[in-house]
C-alpha positions in Angstrom: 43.3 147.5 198.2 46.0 145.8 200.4 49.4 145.3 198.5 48.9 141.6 198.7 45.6 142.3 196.4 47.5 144.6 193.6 46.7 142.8 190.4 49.7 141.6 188.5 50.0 142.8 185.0 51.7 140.5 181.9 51.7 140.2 178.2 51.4 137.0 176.7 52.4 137.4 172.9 51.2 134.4 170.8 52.3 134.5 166.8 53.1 138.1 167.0 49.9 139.3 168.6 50.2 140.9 172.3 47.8 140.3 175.2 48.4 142.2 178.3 45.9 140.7 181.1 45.7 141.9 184.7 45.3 139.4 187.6 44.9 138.7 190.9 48.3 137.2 192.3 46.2 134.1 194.2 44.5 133.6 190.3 45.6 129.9 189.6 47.4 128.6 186.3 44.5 126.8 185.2 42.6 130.8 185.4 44.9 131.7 183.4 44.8 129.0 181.2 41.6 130.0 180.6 42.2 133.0 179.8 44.2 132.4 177.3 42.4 130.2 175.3 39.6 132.9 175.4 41.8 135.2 173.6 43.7 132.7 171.6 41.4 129.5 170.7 45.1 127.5 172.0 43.3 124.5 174.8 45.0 124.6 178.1 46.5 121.2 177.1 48.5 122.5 174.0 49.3 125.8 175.6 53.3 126.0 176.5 54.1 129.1 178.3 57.9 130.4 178.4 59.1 133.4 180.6 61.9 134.2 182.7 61.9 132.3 186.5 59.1 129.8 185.6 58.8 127.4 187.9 57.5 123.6 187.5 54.2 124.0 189.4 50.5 122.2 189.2 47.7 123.8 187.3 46.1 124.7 190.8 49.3 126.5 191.5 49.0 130.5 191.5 50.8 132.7 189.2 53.2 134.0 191.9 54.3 130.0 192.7 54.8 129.8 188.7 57.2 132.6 188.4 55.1 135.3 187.4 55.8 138.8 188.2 54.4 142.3 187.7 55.5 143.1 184.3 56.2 139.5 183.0 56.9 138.8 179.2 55.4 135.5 178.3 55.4 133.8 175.1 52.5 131.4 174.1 53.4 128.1 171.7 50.5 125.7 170.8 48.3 124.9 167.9 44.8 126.5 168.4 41.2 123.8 168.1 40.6 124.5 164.5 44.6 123.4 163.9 44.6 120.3 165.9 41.3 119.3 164.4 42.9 119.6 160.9 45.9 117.7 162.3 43.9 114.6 163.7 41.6 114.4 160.4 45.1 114.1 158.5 46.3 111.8 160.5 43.4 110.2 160.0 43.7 109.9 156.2 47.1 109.0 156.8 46.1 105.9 159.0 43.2 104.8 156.6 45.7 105.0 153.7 48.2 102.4 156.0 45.4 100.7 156.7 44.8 100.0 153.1 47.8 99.5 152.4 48.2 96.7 154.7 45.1 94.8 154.1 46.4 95.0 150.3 49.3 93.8 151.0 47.9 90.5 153.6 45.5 89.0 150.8 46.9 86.6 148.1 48.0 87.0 144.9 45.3 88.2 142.1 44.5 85.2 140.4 45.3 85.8 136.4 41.6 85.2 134.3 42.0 82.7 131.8 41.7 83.9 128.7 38.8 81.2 127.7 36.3 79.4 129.7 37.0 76.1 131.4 35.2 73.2 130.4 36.1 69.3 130.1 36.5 69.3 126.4 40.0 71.9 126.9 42.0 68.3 127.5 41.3 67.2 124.3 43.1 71.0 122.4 46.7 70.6 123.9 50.4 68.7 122.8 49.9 65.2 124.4 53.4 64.0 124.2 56.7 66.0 124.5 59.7 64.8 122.1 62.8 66.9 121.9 64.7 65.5 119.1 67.2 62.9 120.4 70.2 63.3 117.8 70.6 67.1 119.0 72.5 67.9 122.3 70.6 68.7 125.4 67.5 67.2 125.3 66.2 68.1 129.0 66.8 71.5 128.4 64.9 71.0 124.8 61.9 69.3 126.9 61.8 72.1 129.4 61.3 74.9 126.6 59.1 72.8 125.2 56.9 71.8 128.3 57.0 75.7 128.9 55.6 76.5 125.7 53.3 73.6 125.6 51.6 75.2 129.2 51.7 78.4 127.8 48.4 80.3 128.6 48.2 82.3 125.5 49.1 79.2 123.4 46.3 76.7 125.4 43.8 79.7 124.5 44.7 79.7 120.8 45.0 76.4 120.8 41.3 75.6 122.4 39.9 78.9 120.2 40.5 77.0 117.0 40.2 73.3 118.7 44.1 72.1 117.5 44.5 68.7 119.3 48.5 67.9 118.9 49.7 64.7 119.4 53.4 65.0 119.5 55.2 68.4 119.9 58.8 68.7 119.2 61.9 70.5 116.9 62.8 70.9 114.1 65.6 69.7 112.8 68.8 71.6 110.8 67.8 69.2 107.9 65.1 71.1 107.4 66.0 74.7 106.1 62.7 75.1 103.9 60.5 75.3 107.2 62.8 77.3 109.2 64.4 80.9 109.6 67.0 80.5 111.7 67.3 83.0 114.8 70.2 82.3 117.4 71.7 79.3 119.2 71.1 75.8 117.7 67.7 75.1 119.3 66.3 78.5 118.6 64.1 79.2 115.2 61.0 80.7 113.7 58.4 78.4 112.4 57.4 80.0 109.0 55.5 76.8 107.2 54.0 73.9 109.2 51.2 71.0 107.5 48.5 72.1 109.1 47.0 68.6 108.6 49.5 66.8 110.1 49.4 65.5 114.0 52.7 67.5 114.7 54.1 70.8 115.7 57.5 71.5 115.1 59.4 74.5 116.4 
């Protein structure tokens, strides 16, 4: 065997695990490449060889125009098949979950069920005229409370459960300390006797 034929002798050590390998000095990166994913399940694409004198070379390259010499450390870095198949089905999972997240995020609001069933009769059980009392100060801020509580979902369900058709509702006034128990603030009190017969609802 000519000198120019004498195999070329390295070890490639990949997570602590040493592979010596003998080749031909005209064997190609790519050979070698192969090689190494024989021994080590690491694809050429992911493999990332470090040694002393590498050179930036093609795969078609031979060893010797890569840097290699008799006697060559090299250490292997890449993720073997079975890793980078684990790594793309989490990425995966990660992309379906932004995904959902997304879609979630485009569609409108969730509509809120009302509590009872719709039906022409409900405009017949709600207060049909708003009257804040006109002696007390800040009426519009009197009728606002009381529109609010008038449009109040839980209050048009209660109201339409036991068919109550109000025509006026409104507040009641200081003069009247049997009906209330005062909370706090002068518009602010607890109904705690109302005429159930009557056609108004005081607050």
């Amino acid at each position: 065997m000519s000198s120019g034929n004498k195999e070329i002798t390295i070890t490639v050590s990949h997570r602590g695990t040493a592979h010596p390998l003998s080749l031909l000095p005209d064997s190609t990166l790519a050979y070698l490449q192969a090689r190494l994913e024989e021994l080590t399940s690491v694809p050429p694409d992911n493999q990332k060889l470090l040694y002393k004198g590498k050179k930036a070379v093609s795969e078609d390259a031979t060893i010797v125009d890569a840097g290699l010499k008799d006697g060559a450390k090299v250490q292997l870095i890449g993720p073997t098949a079975e890793e980078l198949g684990g790594l793309k089905a989490a990425e995966s999972e990660h992309q379906r979950r932004e995904r959902i997240l997304r879609e979630r995020a485009q569609k409108a609001p969730v509509k809120v069920r009302s509590t009872g069933r719709a039906s022409p009769s409900d405009a017949r059980y709600t207060f049909h005229r708003i009257e804040p009392l006109p002696h007390l100060p800040n009426p519009d801020s009197a009728r606002d409370l009381l529109t609010r509580l008038a449009n109040d979902p839980a209050i048009r369900h209660v109201m339409h459960k036991h068919q109550f058709s109000v025509g006026t509702l409104t507040e009641l006034a200081h003069e009247q300390p049997h009906l209330l128990e005062q909370a706090k603030g002068p518009r602010r009190w607890r109904v705690s006797l109302y005429r159930k017969a009557g056609t108004s609802r005081r607050l």
